[in-house]
KETORBA-349432 format. One record per residue (C-alpha): z, y, x; residue in one letter; residue number from 1. Coordinates in nm, 3 decimals, m for minus. Example, Ala and Ser with C-alpha at 12.3 -4.5 7.8 and 13.67 -1.06 7.14 Angstrom:
! residues 2
{{0.780,m0.450,1.230},"a",1}
{{0.714,m0.106,1.367},"s",2}
***
This chain:
! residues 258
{{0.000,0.000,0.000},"x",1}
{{m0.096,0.329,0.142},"x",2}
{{0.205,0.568,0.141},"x",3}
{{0.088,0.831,0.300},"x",4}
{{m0.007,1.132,0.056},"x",5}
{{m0.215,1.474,0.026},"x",6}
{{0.012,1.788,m0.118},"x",7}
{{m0.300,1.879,m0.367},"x",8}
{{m0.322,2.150,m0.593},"x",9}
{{m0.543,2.160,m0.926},"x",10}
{{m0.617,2.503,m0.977},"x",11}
{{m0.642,2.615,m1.300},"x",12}
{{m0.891,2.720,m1.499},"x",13}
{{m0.928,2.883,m1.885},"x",14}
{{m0.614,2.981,m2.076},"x",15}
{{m0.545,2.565,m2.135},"x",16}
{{m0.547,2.487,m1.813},"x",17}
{{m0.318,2.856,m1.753},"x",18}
{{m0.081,2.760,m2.023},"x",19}
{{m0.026,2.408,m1.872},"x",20}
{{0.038,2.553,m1.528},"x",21}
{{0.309,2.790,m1.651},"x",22}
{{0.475,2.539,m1.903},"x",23}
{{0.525,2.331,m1.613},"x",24}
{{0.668,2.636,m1.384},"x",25}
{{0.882,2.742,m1.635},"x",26}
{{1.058,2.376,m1.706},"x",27}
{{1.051,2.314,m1.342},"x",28}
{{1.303,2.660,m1.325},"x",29}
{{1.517,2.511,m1.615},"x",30}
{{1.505,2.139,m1.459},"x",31}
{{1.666,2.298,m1.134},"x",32}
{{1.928,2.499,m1.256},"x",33}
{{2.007,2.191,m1.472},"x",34}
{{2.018,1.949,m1.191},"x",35}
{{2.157,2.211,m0.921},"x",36}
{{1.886,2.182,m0.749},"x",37}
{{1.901,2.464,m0.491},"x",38}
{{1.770,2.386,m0.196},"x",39}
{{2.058,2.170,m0.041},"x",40}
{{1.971,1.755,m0.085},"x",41}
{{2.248,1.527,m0.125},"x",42}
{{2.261,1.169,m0.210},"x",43}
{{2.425,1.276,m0.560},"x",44}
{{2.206,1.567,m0.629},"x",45}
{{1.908,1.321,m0.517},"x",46}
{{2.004,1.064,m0.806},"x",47}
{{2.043,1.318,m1.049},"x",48}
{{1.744,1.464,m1.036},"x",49}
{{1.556,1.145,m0.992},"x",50}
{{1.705,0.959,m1.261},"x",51}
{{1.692,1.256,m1.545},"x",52}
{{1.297,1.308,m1.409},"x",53}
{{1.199,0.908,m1.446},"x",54}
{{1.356,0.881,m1.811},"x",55}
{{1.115,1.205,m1.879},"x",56}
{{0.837,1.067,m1.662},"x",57}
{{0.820,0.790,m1.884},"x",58}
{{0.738,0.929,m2.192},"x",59}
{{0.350,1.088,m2.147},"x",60}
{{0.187,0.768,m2.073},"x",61}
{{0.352,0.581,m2.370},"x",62}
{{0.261,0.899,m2.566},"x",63}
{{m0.077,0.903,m2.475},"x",64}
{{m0.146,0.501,m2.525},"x",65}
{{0.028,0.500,m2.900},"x",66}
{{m0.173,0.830,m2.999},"x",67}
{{m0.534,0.623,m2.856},"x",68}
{{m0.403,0.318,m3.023},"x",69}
{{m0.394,0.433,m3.405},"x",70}
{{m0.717,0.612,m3.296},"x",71}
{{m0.864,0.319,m3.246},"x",72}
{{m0.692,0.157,m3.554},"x",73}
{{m0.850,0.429,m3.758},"x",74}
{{m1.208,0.456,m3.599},"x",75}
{{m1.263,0.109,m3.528},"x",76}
{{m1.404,0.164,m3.168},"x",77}
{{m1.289,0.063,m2.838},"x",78}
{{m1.064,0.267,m2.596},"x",79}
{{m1.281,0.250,m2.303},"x",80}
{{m0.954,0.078,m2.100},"x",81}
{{m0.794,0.416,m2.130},"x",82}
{{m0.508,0.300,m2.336},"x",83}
{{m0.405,m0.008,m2.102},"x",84}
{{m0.386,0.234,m1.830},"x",85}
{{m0.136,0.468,m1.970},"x",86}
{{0.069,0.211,m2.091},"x",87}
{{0.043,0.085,m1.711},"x",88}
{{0.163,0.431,m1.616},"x",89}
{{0.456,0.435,m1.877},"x",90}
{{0.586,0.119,m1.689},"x",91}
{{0.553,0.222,m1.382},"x",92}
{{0.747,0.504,m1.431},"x",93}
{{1.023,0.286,m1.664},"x",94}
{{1.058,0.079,m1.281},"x",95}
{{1.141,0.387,m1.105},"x",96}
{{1.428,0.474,m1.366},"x",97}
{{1.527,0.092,m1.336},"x",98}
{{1.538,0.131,m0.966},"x",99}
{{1.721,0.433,m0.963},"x",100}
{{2.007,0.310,m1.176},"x",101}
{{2.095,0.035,m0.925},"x",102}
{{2.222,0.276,m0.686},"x",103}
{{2.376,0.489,m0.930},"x",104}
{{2.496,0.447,m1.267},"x",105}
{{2.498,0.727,m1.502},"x",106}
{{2.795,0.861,m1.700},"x",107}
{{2.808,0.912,m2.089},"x",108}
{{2.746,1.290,m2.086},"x",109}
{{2.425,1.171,m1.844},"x",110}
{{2.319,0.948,m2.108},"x",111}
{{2.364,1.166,m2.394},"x",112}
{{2.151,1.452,m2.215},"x",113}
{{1.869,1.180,m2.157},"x",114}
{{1.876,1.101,m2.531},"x",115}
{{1.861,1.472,m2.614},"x",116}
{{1.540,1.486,m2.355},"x",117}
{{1.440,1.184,m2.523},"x",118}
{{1.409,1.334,m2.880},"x",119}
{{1.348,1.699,m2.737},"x",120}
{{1.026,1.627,m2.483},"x",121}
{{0.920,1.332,m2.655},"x",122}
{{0.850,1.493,m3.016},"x",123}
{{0.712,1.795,m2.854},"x",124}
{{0.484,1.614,m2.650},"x",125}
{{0.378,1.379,m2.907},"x",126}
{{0.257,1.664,m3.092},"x",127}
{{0.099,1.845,m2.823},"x",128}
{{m0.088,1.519,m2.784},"x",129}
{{m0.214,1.510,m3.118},"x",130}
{{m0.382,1.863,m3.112},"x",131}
{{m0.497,1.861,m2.717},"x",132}
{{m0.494,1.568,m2.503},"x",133}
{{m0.650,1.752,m2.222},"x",134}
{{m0.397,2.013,m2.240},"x",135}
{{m0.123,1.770,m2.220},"x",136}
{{m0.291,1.548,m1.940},"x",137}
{{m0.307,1.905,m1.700},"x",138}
{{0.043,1.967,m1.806},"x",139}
{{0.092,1.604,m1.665},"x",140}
{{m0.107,1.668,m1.397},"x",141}
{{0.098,2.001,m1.277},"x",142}
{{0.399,1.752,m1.336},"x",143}
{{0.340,1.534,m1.110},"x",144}
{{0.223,1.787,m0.836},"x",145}
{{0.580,1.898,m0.872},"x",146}
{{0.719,1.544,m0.850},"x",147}
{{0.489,1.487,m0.518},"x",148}
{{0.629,1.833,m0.400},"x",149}
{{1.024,1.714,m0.503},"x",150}
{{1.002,1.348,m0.302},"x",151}
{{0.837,1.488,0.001},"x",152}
{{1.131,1.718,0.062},"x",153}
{{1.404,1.419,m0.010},"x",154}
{{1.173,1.203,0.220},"x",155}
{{1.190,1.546,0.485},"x",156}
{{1.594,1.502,0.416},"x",157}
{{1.610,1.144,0.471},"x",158}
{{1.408,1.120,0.786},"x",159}
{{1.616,1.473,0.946},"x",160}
{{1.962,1.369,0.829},"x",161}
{{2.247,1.317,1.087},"x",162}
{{2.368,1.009,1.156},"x",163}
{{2.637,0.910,1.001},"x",164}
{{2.592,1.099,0.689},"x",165}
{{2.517,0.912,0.319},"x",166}
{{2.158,1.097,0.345},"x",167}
{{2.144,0.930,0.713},"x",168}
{{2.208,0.618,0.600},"x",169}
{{1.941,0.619,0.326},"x",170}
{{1.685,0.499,0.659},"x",171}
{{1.840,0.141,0.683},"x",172}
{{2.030,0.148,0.335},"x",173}
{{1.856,m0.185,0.190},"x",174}
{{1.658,m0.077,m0.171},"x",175}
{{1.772,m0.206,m0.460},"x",176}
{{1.612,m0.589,m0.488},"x",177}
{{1.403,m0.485,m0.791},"x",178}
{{1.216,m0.185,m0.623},"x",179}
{{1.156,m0.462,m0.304},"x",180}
{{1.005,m0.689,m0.519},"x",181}
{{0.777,m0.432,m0.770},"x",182}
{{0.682,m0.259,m0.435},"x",183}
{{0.663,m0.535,m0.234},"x",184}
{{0.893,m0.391,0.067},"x",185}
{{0.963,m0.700,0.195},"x",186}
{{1.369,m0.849,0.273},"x",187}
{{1.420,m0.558,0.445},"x",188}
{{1.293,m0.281,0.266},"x",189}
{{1.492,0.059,0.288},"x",190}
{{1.572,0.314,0.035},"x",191}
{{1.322,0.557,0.209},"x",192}
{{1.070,0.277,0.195},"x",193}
{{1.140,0.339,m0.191},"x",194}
{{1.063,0.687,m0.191},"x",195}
{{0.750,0.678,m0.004},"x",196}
{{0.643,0.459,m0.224},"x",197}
{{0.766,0.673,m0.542},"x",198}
{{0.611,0.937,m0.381},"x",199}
{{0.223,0.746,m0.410},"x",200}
{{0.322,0.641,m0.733},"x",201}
{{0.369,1.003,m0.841},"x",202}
{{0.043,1.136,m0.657},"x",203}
{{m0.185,0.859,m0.846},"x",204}
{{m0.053,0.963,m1.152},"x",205}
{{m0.109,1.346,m1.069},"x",206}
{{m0.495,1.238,m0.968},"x",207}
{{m0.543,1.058,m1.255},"x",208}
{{m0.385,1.280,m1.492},"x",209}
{{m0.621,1.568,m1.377},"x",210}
{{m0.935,1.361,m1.394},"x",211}
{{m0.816,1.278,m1.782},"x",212}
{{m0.808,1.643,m1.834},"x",213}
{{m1.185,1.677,m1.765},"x",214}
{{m1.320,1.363,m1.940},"x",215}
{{m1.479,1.357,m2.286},"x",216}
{{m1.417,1.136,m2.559},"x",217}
{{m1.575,0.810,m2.539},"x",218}
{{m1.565,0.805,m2.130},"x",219}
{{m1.488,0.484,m1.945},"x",220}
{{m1.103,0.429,m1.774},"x",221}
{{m1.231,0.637,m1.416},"x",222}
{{m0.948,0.435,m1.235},"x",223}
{{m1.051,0.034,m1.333},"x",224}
{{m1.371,m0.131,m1.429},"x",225}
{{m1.252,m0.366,m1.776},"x",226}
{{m1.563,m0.490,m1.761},"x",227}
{{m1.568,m0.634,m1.403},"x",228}
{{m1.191,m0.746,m1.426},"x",229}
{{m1.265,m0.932,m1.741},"x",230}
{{m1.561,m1.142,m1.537},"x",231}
{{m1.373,m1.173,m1.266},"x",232}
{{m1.091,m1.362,m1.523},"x",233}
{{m1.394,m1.590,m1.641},"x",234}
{{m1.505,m1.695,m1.323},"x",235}
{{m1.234,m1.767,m1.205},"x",236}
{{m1.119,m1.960,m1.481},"x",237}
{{m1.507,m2.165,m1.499},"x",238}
{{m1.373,m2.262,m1.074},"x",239}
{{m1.092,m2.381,m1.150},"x",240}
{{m1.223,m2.600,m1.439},"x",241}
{{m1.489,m2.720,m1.156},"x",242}
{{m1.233,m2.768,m0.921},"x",243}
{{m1.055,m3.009,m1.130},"x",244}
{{m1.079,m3.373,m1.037},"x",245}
{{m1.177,m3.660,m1.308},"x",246}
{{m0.810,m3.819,m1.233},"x",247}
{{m0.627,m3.458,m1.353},"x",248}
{{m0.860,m3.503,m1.653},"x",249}
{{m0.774,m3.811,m1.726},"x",250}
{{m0.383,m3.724,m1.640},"x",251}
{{m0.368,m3.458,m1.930},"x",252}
{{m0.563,m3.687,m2.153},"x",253}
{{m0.397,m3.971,m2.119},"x",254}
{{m0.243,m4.093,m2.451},"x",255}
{{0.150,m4.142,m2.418},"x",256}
{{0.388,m4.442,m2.441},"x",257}
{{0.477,m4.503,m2.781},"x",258}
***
């Protein structure tokens, strides 16, 4: 997996793209104040604002592939694949939040506040999504560049930390087991393996999320090809049915002792 990431900028253009970028400026403001995020990284401050941001995170691409879905339901056409990859996005997300929470848990007023972002973010954004899904996608797009911006300076903290401190120790801290598996970090897989890795999660997301902005309706899933990925499921599936030997054949077929 290639961690290593480009700090990119969509800049916008027309008033939707305008209105996205200073939606996203103006939460970002709130968001920091919220999480005290002022410039000094802690561990604490670090799982805060990571946590709170995943649970949000979350929401757009499960938004995006329920509001395609009964589109399809109603229209009776195909997607294109689009759907499939938000809902791949969604999750992807969810396993950052799931990560996150193994190395801290959050307290009932925590919980409560996710809840209220929850029912807050989520029924404005399902809206939003209704009347302008590009509009929503830059917003998501300007999102993410802000998530890219966030990780890069706890990966800067991480990497410059003193030894000795609990930011320090965050270079041979072992990740939780779940993010070594989903990323595949191997046995000894650090926690700032796990953000790196976050970190290219985020950036796909912003890429993607700004290419969704500028497609039409009807266009084709720019990241996957269903169409190849669906022959490459049959032939593999006609090779192993070759493969198989008359004995396995006659091993499955064979009627069984009364």
């Amino acid at each position: 997996m290639e961690w290593n990431i480009e700090l990119t900028h969509t800049a916008p253009k027309g008033i939707r793209d305008q209105l996205a970028y200073n939606a996203v400026k103006g939460v970002r403001v709130l968001f920091d104040f919220a999480t005290g995020w002022n410039g000094e990284i802690t561990t604490n401050k670090v799982m805060n604002r990571t946590i709170y941001l995943e649970t949000i995170a979350a929401v757009p691409g499960m938004v995006a592939a329920i509001v395609r879905h009964f589109k399809s339901l109603r229209t009776f056409q195909r997607d294109g694949g689009m759907m499939q990859m938000f809902l791949d996005e969604a999750n992807n997300e969810r396993m950052h939040l799931l990560t996150f929470v193994r190395m801290k848990d959050p307290n009932f007023l925590f919980r409560l506040a996710v809840i209220g972002g929850q029912v807050g973010f989520g029924s404005a954004f399902l809206l939003s999504y209704i009347i302008s899904p590009k509009f929503c996608h830059r917003f998501v797009g300007y999102v993410e560049e802000e998530a890219c911006s966030t990780y890069t300076k706890i990966i800067h903290a991480i990497e410059t930390a003193e030894e000795g401190t609990d930011l320090g120790a965050w270079r041979t801290q072992l990740a939780p087991r779940i993010a070594r598996s989903y990323w595949h970090l191997g046995e000894n897989g650090t926690v700032l393996d796990l953000m790196y890795a976050v970190r290219a999660d985020e950036a796909e997301h912003r890429d993607v999320n700004h290419l969704c902005s500028s497609m039409e309706d009807g266009m084709q899933n720019p990241v996957s090809n269903t169409e190849k990925e669906l022959n490459t499921m049959l032939l593999k599936y006609v090779h192993d049915i070759m493969d198989r030997t008359d004995s396995d054949i006659e091993e499955k077929y064979k009627p069984k002792a009364a």
